[in-house]
N, C-alpha and C positions, 0 to 999 in steps of 0.2 A: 585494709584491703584495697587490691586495684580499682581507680574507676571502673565506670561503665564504658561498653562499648557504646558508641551510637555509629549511626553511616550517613553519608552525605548525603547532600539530594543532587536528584540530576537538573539538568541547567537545560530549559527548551527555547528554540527560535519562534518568534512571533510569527502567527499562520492566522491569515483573513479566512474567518467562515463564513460572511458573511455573502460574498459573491457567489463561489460555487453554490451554497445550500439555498441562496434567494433565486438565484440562478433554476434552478431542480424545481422549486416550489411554484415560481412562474409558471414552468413548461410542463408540470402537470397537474397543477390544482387551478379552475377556473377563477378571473379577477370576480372577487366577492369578500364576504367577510371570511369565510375560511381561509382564503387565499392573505389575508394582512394577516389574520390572528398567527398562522406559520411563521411570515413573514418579521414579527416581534418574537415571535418565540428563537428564531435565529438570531437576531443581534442580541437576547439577553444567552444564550449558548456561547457565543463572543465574547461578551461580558464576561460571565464563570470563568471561561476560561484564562482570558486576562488576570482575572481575579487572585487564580487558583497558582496560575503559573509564569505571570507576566511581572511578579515582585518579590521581593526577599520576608518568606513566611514566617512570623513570631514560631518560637517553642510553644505552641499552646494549644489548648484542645480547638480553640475554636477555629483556628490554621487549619487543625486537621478535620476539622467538617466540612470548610471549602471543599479539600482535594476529595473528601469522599461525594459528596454531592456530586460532583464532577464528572466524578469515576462513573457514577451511577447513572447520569446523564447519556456519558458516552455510551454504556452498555443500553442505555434505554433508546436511547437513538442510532443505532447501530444497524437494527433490521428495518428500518423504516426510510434510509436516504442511500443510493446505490454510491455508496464511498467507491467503491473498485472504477467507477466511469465516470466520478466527479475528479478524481486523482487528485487529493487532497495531497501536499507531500507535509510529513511533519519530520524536522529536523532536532535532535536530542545528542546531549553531550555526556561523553563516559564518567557516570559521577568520581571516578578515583582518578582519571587522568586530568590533571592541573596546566599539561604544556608542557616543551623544552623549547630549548633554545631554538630552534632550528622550525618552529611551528606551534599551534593552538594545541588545544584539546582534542582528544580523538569522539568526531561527530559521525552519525549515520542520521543519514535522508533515506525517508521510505514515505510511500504514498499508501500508507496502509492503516487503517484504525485500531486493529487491533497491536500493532506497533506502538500506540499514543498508550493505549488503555493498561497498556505493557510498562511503559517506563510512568504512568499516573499511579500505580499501583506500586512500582517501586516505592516513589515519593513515600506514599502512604505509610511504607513499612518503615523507609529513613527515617520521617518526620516522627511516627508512631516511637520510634528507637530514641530520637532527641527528647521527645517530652518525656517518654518514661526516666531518660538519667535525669533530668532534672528536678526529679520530683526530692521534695526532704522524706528519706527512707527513716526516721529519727520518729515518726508518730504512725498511727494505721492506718487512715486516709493516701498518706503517700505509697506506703508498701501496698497498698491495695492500686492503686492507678498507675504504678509500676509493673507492677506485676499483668496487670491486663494491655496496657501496653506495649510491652516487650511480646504477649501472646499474638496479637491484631500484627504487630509487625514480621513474626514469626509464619504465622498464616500466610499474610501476603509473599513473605518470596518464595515461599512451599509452592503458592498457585501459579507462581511466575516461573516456578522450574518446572511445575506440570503443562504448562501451556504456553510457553516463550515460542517453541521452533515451531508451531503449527502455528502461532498467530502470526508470526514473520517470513517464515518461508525462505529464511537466508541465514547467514551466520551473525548471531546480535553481536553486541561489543562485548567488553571483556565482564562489564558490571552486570547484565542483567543475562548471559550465560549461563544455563543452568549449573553447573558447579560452582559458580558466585553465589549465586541467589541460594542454592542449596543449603553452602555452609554458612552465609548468613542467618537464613533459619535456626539452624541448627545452633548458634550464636546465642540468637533472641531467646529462645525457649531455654539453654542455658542459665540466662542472665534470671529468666522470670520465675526457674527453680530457686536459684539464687538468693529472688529477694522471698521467696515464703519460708527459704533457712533463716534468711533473718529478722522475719516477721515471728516465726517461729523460736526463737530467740528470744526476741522482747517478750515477747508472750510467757514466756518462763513454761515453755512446754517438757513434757520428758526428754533425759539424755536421749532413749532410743530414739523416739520420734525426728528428736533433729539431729542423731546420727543418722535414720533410715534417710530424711532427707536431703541432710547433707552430702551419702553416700551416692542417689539418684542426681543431682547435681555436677558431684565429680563423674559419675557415670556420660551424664549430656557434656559436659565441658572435655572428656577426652575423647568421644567421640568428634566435638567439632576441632580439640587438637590436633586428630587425624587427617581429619577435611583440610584443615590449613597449609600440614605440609606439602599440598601435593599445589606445584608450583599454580598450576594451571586455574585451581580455585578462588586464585583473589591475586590483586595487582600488587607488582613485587615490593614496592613502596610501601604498601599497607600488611605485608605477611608479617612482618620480623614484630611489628610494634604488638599485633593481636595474638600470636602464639604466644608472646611472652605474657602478656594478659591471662589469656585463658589457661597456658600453663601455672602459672601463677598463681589461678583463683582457684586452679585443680589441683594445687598444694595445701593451699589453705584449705578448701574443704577437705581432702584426704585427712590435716591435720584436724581438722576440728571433730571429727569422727576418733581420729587415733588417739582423742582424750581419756575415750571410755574404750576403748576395743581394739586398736592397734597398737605395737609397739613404738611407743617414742622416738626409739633410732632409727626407723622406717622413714617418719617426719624430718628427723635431721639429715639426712639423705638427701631427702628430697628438694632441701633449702636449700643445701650446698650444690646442687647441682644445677638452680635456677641461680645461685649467685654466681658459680663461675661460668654460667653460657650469655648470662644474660643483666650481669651489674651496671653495663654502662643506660640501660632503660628501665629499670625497675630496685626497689630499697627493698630489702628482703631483711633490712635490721631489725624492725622492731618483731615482724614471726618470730624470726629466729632466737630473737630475746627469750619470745613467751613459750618456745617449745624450751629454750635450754630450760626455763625455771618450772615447766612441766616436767622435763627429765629427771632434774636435779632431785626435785619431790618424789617424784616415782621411787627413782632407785631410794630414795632415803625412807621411806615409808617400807620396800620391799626388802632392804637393808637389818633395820632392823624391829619390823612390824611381822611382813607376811612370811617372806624366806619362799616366793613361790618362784619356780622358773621363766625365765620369757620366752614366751613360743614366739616362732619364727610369723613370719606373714600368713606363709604359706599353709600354714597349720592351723590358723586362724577361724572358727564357724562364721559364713556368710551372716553377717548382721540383718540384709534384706533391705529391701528399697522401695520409696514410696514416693510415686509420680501426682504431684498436683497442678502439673499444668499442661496444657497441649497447645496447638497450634488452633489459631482461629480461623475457621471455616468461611470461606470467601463466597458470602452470598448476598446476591443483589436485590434491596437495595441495602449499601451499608450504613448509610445516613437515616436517623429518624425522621429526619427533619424532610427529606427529598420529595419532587415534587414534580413532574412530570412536563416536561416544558410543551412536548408535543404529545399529550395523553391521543387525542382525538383523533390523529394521522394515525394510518392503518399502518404495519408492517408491508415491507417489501414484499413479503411472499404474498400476503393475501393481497398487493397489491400489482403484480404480476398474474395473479388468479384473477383477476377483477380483469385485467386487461386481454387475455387469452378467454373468458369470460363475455367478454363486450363483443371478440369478436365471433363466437360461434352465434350471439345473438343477430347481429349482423348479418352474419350470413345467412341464418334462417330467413329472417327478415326479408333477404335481395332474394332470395328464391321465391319469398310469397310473391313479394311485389312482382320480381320479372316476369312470374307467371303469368299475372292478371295482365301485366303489360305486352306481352309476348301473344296474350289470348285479345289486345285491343287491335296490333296490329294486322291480327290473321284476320279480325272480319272485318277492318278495314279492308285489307287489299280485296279479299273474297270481293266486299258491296263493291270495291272500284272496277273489279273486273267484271261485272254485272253491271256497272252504270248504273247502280241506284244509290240512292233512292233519284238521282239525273234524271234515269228514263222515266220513271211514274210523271216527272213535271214537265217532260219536255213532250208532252202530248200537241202541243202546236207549232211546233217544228221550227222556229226562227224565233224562239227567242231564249235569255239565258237562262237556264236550270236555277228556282231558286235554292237550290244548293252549292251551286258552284260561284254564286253570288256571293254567298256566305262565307265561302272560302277563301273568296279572294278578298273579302272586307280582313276575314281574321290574317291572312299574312302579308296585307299593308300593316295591318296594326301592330304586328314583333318586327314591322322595320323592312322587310323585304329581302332583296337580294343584297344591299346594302350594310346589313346586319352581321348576314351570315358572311361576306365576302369579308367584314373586317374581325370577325373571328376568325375565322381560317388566315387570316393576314399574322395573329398574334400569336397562335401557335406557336411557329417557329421559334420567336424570338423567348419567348416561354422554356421551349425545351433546349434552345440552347444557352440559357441562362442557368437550367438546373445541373446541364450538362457540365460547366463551370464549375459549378459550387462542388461539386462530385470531384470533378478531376482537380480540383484545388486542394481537397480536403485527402485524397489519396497520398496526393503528391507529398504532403509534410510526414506522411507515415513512411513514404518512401525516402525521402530524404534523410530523418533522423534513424532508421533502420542502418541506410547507409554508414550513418557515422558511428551506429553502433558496433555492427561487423567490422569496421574498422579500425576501434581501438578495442575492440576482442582481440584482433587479429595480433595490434600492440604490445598489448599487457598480459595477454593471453591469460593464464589462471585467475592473476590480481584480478581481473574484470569481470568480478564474482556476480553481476545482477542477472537480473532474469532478460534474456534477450529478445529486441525489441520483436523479432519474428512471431515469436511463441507470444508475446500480448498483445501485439497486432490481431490477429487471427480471426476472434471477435468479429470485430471492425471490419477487415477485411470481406469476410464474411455479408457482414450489412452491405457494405459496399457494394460487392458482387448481386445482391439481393437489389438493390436500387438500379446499379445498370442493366439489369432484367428487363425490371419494371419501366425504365425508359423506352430499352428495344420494343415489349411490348407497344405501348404508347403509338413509337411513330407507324406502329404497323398499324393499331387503329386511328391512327389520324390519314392514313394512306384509304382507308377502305373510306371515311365517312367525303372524303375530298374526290374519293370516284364517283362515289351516290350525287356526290351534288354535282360533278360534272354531267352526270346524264340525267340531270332534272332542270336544270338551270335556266334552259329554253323556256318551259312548261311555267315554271316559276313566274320566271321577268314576264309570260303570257298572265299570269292570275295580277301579276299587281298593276297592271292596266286600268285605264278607267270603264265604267261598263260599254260605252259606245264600242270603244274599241275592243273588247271582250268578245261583244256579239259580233263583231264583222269578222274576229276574227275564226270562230267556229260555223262550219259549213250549215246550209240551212236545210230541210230535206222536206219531205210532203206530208201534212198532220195526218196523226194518227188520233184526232178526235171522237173516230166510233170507239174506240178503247173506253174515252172518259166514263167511268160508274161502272164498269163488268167487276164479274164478281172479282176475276185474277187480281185487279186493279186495287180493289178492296183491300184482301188476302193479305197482297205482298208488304201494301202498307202497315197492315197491322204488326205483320212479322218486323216488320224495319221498327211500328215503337216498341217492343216487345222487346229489340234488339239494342233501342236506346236505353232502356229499362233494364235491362243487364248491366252495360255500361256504365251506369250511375251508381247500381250496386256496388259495383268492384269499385268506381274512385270511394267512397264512403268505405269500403273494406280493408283499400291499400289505406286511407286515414287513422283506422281503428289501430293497424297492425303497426305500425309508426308511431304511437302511441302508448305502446304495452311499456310499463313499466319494468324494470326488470332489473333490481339490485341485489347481487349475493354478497356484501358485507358482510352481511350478521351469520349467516349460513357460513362464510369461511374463518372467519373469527372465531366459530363457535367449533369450527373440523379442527383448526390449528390449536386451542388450546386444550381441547380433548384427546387428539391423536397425536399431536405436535405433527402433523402433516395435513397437507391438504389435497385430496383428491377429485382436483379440478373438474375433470372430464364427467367422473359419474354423478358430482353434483350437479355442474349447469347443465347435462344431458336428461336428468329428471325435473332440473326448475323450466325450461324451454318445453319441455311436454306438456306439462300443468300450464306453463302460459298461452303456449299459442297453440295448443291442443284443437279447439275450439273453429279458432281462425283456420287451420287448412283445412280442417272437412268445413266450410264455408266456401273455400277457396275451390275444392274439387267439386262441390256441388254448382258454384258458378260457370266453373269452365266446362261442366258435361250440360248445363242448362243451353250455351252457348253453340257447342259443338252441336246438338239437338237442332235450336234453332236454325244453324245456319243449311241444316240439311235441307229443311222446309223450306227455306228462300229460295236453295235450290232450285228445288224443284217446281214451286209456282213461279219462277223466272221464266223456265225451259217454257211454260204453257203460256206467258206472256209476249214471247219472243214468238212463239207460234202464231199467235192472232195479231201481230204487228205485221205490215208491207216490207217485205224485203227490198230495197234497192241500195245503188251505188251512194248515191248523197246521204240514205240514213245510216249504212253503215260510216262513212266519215266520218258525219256527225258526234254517231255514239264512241267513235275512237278516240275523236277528241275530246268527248266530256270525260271518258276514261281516264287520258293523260291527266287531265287536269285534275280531276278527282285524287288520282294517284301523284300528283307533285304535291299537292296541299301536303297530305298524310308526309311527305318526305321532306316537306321541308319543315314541319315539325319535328320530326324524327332527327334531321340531319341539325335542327337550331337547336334541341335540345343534349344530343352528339358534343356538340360541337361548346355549348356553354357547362357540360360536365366535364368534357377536356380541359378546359380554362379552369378550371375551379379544381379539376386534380392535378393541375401542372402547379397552380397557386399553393394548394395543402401541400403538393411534394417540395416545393420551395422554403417551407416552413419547416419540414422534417430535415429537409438535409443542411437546413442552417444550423440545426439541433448538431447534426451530424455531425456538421465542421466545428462545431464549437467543443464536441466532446472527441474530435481526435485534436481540436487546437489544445486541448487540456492537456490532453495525457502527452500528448509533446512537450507541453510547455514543462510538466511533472516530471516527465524523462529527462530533458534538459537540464531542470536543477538537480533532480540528481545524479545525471551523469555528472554535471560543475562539482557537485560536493564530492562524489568517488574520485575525480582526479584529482580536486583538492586533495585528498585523503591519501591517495597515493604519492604525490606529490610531497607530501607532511612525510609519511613513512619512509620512501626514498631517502628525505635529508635528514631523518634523524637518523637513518643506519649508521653505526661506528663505521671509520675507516680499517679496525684493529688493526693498528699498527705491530709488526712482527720486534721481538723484545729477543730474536736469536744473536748469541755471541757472532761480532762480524770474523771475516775471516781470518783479517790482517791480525787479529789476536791468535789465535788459535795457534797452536806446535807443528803446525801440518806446511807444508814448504808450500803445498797446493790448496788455493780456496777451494771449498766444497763445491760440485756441481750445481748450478744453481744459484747457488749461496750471492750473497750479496757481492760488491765490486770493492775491493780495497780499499780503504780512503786515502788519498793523494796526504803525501806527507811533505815535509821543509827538514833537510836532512845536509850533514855537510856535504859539495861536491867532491869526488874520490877524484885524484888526482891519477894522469894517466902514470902507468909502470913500463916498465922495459922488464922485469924481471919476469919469468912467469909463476914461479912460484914462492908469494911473498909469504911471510911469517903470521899467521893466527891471531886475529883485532884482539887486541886488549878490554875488560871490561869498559861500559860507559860510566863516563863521571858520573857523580852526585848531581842534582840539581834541584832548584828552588820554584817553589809555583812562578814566582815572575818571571825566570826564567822561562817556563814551559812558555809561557804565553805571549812570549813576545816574537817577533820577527826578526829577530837581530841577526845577521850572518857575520859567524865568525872570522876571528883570522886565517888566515893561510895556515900561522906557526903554529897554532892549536889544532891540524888536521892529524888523526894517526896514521901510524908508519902503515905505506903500503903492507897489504897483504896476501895474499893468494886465493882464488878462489877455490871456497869447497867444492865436493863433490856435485853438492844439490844447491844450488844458490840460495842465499838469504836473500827477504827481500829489499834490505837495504844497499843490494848493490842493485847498478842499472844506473842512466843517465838522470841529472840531476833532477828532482818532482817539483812543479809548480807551489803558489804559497798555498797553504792547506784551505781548504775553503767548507768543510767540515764532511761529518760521515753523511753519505746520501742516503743513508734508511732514515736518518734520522733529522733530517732536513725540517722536515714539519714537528719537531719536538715541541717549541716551545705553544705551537696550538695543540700539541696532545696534553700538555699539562693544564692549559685552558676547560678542555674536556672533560678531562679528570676531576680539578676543583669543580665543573658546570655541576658537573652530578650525570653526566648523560652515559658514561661506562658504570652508575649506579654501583659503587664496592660501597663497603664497608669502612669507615674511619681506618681501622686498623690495615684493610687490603691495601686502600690505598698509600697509607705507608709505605709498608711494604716494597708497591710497586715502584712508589716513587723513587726508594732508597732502592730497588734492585737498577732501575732506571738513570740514577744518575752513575750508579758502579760503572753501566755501561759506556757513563761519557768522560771519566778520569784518562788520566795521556796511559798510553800503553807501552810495558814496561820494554826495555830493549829500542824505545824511539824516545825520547828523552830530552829532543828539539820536536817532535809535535806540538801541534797547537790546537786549541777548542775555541770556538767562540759562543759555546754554552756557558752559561749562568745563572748560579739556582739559590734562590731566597733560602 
C-alpha cells in the first residue's frame, strides 16, 4: 500500500510581544505587584511562542503539545489584551509554496490574532498528520496513535474552514483557504479509517466487518478524490502526487472488499487504469499480482466447483458501511498540561465594563461634591455681600476686621498673586504642547492614508487590504473627541483669567502687611452701642451654625471620595452566565446601594443651609437698621466686602487654575497613549503595505511571458502574412539578377542541401544563380531586393530563456508536455522548405 499522506507546516516571521503587550500592561494596570506578575507573564508568552514556532519541530508528541499549549494560550489571551489597537502584525508563509525563480514564498502580513491562531492550528493538524505516519502501524499501540492523530488533525482544518474568513477578514493564501483545509480534512479522516481497516486486519476480525470498513474508507477516500480534482483545493505541485495516492488507496480498498463481495474484474479495471494514468508516480505491481492470483482462483474454483454466474457491480446487494472515526472537535483548552499565563487579568470586555463603570461613578461622585461645593460658594458670596461676619467685629470702626486679617494671612500663605500669575503663565505653554502631540499624531494618520489611496489608485484591485480611511475612523473619532476637549479648556481658561483680572486689585490689597491693610480701608464713627444687643448675639450664632454646616459637608465630600466601588466579581459573574454583560443596569443598581445614603445626606445639608442663610437674612436687615448710616461707614463696609469677596476668589480662581494644570498634565499623558497607538498602527500599516508590494512585486515577476508557438507567416502557402500575424523573418537568399526580358521561364526546383550548408553564410557564385525568370501573377516572396544576413525569427528571439523556463519548472507541465512542447518547439525553428540558403542561429541539446 501507498504511504501516508502528512502536510507541511507553515514557516512564521519572528514578532516581539514583548513591547506592545508590556506596553498595554503599563498604561493600564498600576506599578505594583500585579503590574510585574503581567509583566513575566508576557516574556514567558514570548518565550512559547519562540518555542512553538521560532525552530524546526521533532515528529513527536511532545512538538505537538508546545503548539497546543500555544494555541491555547493565544485563545486565552485574546479577550483580555486589545490586539486590534496594539496592531500586532504577524507575518506566515504558504505551507505548499516553496519559491520560483523570480521570488520567495508566497507570505501574508496581517495585524490580526486570529490570523496567528489560524495558521497555529494549521500547524497542529500538519504536525498532528506527521507524527501519525510515523507511527509503526505493525503493533496496536501505533494503529491506535495513528488513528487519533490523523482525527485531531482532521478536526483542525474542519474548524479552519469553519472560521478562517471571519477570523481574517480578507482573502488567506492558498493553504489555509477553506477548500484547502477542507479537503485536507477530508484526507486525514480518510487515512484514520484507513488505519482501523488495518488494525482491523491484524486483529483477524470478520470478512464483513473489514469489508463494511473497508467499504466506509473507499467511501471517505473518493469523496476527498473529488475534492482534489477541482483545481482550486490544493497547490497545483501538490494535486497530481495526492490524487494518485488517494486514488490509489480507493483501489486498494475497493479491492480488499471485492475479495468477499465484488467481482474480480471490477478490481482489475480498476489497476489498469491507475497504471496507465498514473505509472510514472506510483507501482501498482505487486496489487495487481495479488488481484490476478485472486481472479485466477476465483474463476478456477467457480470453473469447476460452483458453475455460479458473475453478477455485474451493478447488481451487486450494498454490503453496508461502518464509520469509526470522526473528526476532533476543537475545544479549548486542547492541552492537558495548559496553564494560564494571565489567569488573574480580567477579560477585555469586563474590562471596558469596569472602565465605563469608573466613569458613571465619577460622575455621581463630581455631582455630590460640586453640589456641596457650589452650596460653599453661595454662602460665601451671600456672608461677603452682608459683610459678615466683618461687620459684627468691626464695631470700633478703625481698625481691621479679624476676619479679613485671617484672610489675608491664608492668601500670603498659597503664595499670593505671585502664585496665581505663574499658573496662569503655564497654561499656555500647557495647551500648546498638547496641541502638538494631537496635531502630530493626526498628521501620520494623514500621511500614510495618503500613501494608501495612492497605490489603491496604482494597483487598483491587487490592493486588496482594508483601507486605511475605514480603520482610521476610530482614532479619528478620539481625535475629534480631544480637540473638543481642548477648545473647551481654553474657553475655561478665558473665564478663570477674567475672574482674576477683576479681583487682582483687591488681592495684591489682602497680601499687604496689616499697617498697610488698615490705612488702606476707610475709617468710619464706632458703632460701639451695638456691642452685646441681642441682633449682635443672633447673627453670630447663625454665622457658627453656618460654620457647622460647613465642616459637615468637607467630612461628607471625604466620606463620598472614599466609597469603595468595584464590579469585578459582579461582571465576571454577568459574562460567564449570560456571556454578556449588561453594563448600565448593573452599575446603575450598585451606585444606588452605595451612595444611596450620601445624597439624602447631601440634600438634607444643603436645605439645612438654604434655611440658615434665610435667618442671617433677616437679622442682618435688623442689624443694618440699628447701625448710623453715613458716607465713611458705608465705604468702609464696601471695602471689607471687596475684600472678603477676593479672598473667596482667589481660592476659587488658585484652585481653577491648579486643576487646569493637572488636566492639561493628565491630558498630556492620554494623548501620548494616543500617539503611540496611531504610531503603531502606522507603523503595522507600513509593514504591511512593504509585505503586499513585496507580494505583488513577487507575483508581477513570476507571471509567464507565454510566448505565442503560432506557425510564422513566411511558412505558411498564403502569398500574404495574416493580419496581425508576426513580421517575416529576413532571409540570406541569392541576389536575382536584373532581366531585360519581361517574361522569363518558371524557377526550377531548389537544390538538395546539407545542414552545413543551411548554416553558413557563404554567398554563392554568379554561375550557380538560376536562369532568369518571370514574375508570377502573385509574387513569391523570394523575389524583391536582396534581404540583409538572417539574424533570426523575432517571435522567437528570447527562445533560448523560454527553454530556461521550461526546465526552471515555472510553466509547471508535465515531463511528457514538456516534451512535447519542446519537440513541437524546435519543429518551429528547422530552415523552411522552398528557402534552403536560410539560416538559424538556434541550437538545441
Amino acid at each position: 500500500m501507498a504511504t501516508f499522506i502528512s502536510v507541511p507546516l507553515k514557516k512564521s516571521s519572528e514578532v516581539d510581544l514583548v513591547k506592545p503587550l508590556s506596553k498595554f500592561v503599563t498604561s493600564a494596570y498600576p506599578a505594583g505587584e500585579e503590574q510585574s506578575e503581567y509583566l513575566r507573564a508576557v516574556e514567558e508568552l514570548n518565550k512559547l511562542r519562540k518555542s512553538a514556532l521560532g525552530r524546526p519541530l521533532d515528529k513527536h508528541e511532545s512538538s505537538l503539545e508546545i503548539l497546543l499549549r500555544y494555541y491555547d494560550q493565544l485563545c486565552s489571551v485574546e479577550p483580555k489584551f486589545p490586539f486590534p489597537e496594539l496592531c500586532l502584525t504577524f507575518t506566515w508563509k504558504d505551507a505548499f509554496d516553496k519559491g520560483s525563480l523570480f521570488g520567495g514564498s508566497v507570505k501574508l502580513a496581517l495585524a490580526s490574532l486570529g490570523y496567528e491562531k489560524t495558521c497555529v492550528l494549521f500547524n497542529v493538524g500538519a504536525l498532528a498528520s506527521q507524527i501519525a505516519s510515523e507511527q509503526n502501524l505493525d503493533n496496536d499501540e501505533g494503529l491506535k496513535a495513528a488513528a487519533k492523530f490523523y482525527q485531531l488533525a482532521s478536526g483542525a482544518f474542519a474548524h479552519i474552514k469553519d472560521t478562517v474568513l471571519s477570523a481574517l477578514n480578507r482573502e488567506p493564501t492558498m493553504d489555509i483557504s477553506p477548500e484547502t483545509v477542507g479537503t485536507l480534512s477530508q484526507i486525514m479522516l480518510s487515512q484514520a479509517q484507513e488505519v482501523f481497516v488495518l488494525k482491523a486486519t491484524a486483529d483477524k476480525m470478520k470478512d464483513a466487518v473489514i469489508a463494511k470498513l473497508a467499504n466506509q474508507a473507499a467511501d471517505f477516500y473518493g469523496d476527498a478524490f473529488k475534492q482534489c480534482q477541482y483545481k482550486e483545493n490544493l497547490p497545483k505541485k501538490h494535486v497530481l502526487p495526492w490524487i494518485v495516492k488517494i486514488c490509489f488507496v480507493h483501489l486498494y480498498l475497493m479491492f480488499y472488499w471485492s475479495i468477499f463481495f465484488v467481482p474480480l474484474q471490477h478490481a482489475t479495471e480498476l489497476v489498469k487504469t491507475v497504471a496507465s494514468r498514473y505509472d510514472e508516480y506510483v507501482n501498482v505491481k505487486d496489487l495487481s499480482d495479488k488481484i490476478s492470483r485472486a481472479l485466477t482462483a476465483a474463476k478456477k474454483d467457480n470453473d469447476f466447483i460452483y458453475h455460479d454466474r458473475v453478477p455485474e457491480v451493478k447488481d451487486l446487494e450494498h454490503i453496508g458501511k461502518a464509520t469509526l472515526v470522526k473528526a476532533t472537535a476543537i475545544q479549548v483548552p486542547l492541552s492537558q498540561k495548559f496553564t494560564d499565563l494571565f489567569e488573574k487579568m480580567v477579560p477585555m470586555e469586563v474590562q471596558q465594563s469596569l472602565s465605563m463603570a469608573s466613569s458613571r461613578r465619577n460622575e455621581m461622585v463630581n455631582r455630590l461634591v460640586g453640589s456641596l461645593r457650589e452650596a460653599t460658594n453661595l454662602c460665601n458670596g451671600v456672608l461677603a455681600s452682608l459683610n459678615l461676619p466683618a461687620a459684627l467685629e468691626d464695631l470700633s470702626g478703625d481698625s481691621v476686621p479679624g476676619s479679613i486679617l485671617e484672610k489675608s494671612r491664608a492668601v500670603i500663605q498659597q503664595g499670593g498673586l505671585q502664585s496665581i500669575e505663574q499658573l496662569i503663565k503655564e497654561l499656555p505653554e500647557l495647551l500648546q504642547r498638547n496641541r502638538e502631540i494631537l496635531d502630530e499624531s493626526l498628521k501620520m494618520l494623514d500621511d500614510e492614508e495618503t500613501t494608501d489611496n495612492e497605490l489603491r489608485a496604482k494597483f487598483s484591485q491587487r490592493w486588496n487590504r482594508t483601507p486605511s480611511g475605514d480603520l482610521y475612523k476610530p482614532l479619528r473619532a478620539e481625535g475629534g473627541n480631544f480637540r473638543s476637549v481642548l477648545d473647551k479648556a481654553v474657553q475655561a481658561d478665558q473665564v478663570v483669567r477674567d475672574r482674576y483680572n477683576s479681583h487682582c486689585e483687591m488681592i495684591a490689597l489682602l497680601c499687604k502687611p496689616e499697617n498697610e491693610l488698615c490705612s488702606a480701608i476707610p475709617s468710619a464713627n464706632p458703632a460701639k452701642t451695638l456691642q452685646g444687643s441681642e441682633v449682635v448675639n443672633v447673627l453670630k450664632a447663625q454665622l457658627a451654625q453656618l460654620d457647622e454646616i460647613k465642616r459637615d459637608r468637607e467630612v461628607l465630600e471625604g466620606e463620598i471620595k472614599s466609597v469603595t466601588f468595584d464590579m469585578t466579581a459582579k461582571f465576571l459573574t454577568a459574562l460567564a452566565q449570560d456571556g454578556a454583560i449588561n453594563e448600565e443596569a448593573l452599575s446603575t443598581t450598585e451606585l444606588d446601594a452605595r451612595y444611596g445614603t450620601h445624597t439624602q445626606r447631601v440634600q438634607q445639608n444643603l436645605r439645612a443651609q438654604e434655611d440658615l442663610l434665610a435667618q442671617v437674612q433677616t437679622s442682618h436687615q435688623e442689624f443694618a437698621a440699628l447701625k448710623q448710616s453715613n458716607a465713611e461707614a458705608n465705604d468702609r463696609e464696601e471695602m471689607l466686602k471687596k475684600l472678603a469677596s477676593a479672598h473667596d476668589s482667589y481660592i476659587e480662581i488658585s484652585s481653577n487654575l491648579k486643576e487646569g494644570t493637572k488636566f492639561y498634565n493628565d491630558l498630556t499623558e492620554i494623548l501620548l497613549k494616543f500617539q503611540n497607538k496611531c504610531s503603531d498602527i502606522v507603523f503595522a500599516r507600513k509593514t504591511e503595505r512593504d509585505e503586499l508590494l513585496k507580494y505583488l512585486q513577487q507575483s508581477i515577476a513570476r507571471e509567464p511571458s507565454a510566448p505565442s508557438f503560432s506557425v510564422p507567416a513566411y511558412q505558411s502557402n498564403t502569398s500574404e502574412p495574416a493580419a496581425g500575424g508576426p513580421t517575416p523573418a529576413p532571409r540570406t537568399v541569392f541576389p536575382l539578377q536584373p532581366q531585360a526580358k519581361a517574361q522569363p521561364p518558371a524557377r526550377p526546383p531548389p537544390p538538395s542541401f546539407t545542414p552545413q550548408a543551411a548554416s553558413s553564410n557563404i554567398t554563392p557564385s554568379p554561375a550557380s544563380n538560376p536562369p532568369p525568370m518571370a514574375p508570377p501573377t502573385a509574387p513569391s516572396q523570394a523575389q524583391g531586393p536582396p534581404y540583409p544576413t538572417y539574424q533570426g525569427y523575432p517571435g522567437y528571439a528570447s527562445s533560448p530563456s523560454l527553454i530556461r523556463l521550461l526546465f526552471n519548472g515555472v510553466c509547471q507541465w508535465s515531463s511528457r508536455s514538456f516534451h512535447s512542447s519542446l519537440k513541437l518547439f524546435c519543429n518551429h525553428c528547422t530552415p523552411t522548405p522552398g528557402f534552403p540558403f536560410s539560416t538559424s542561429p538556434l541550437t538545441h541539446d
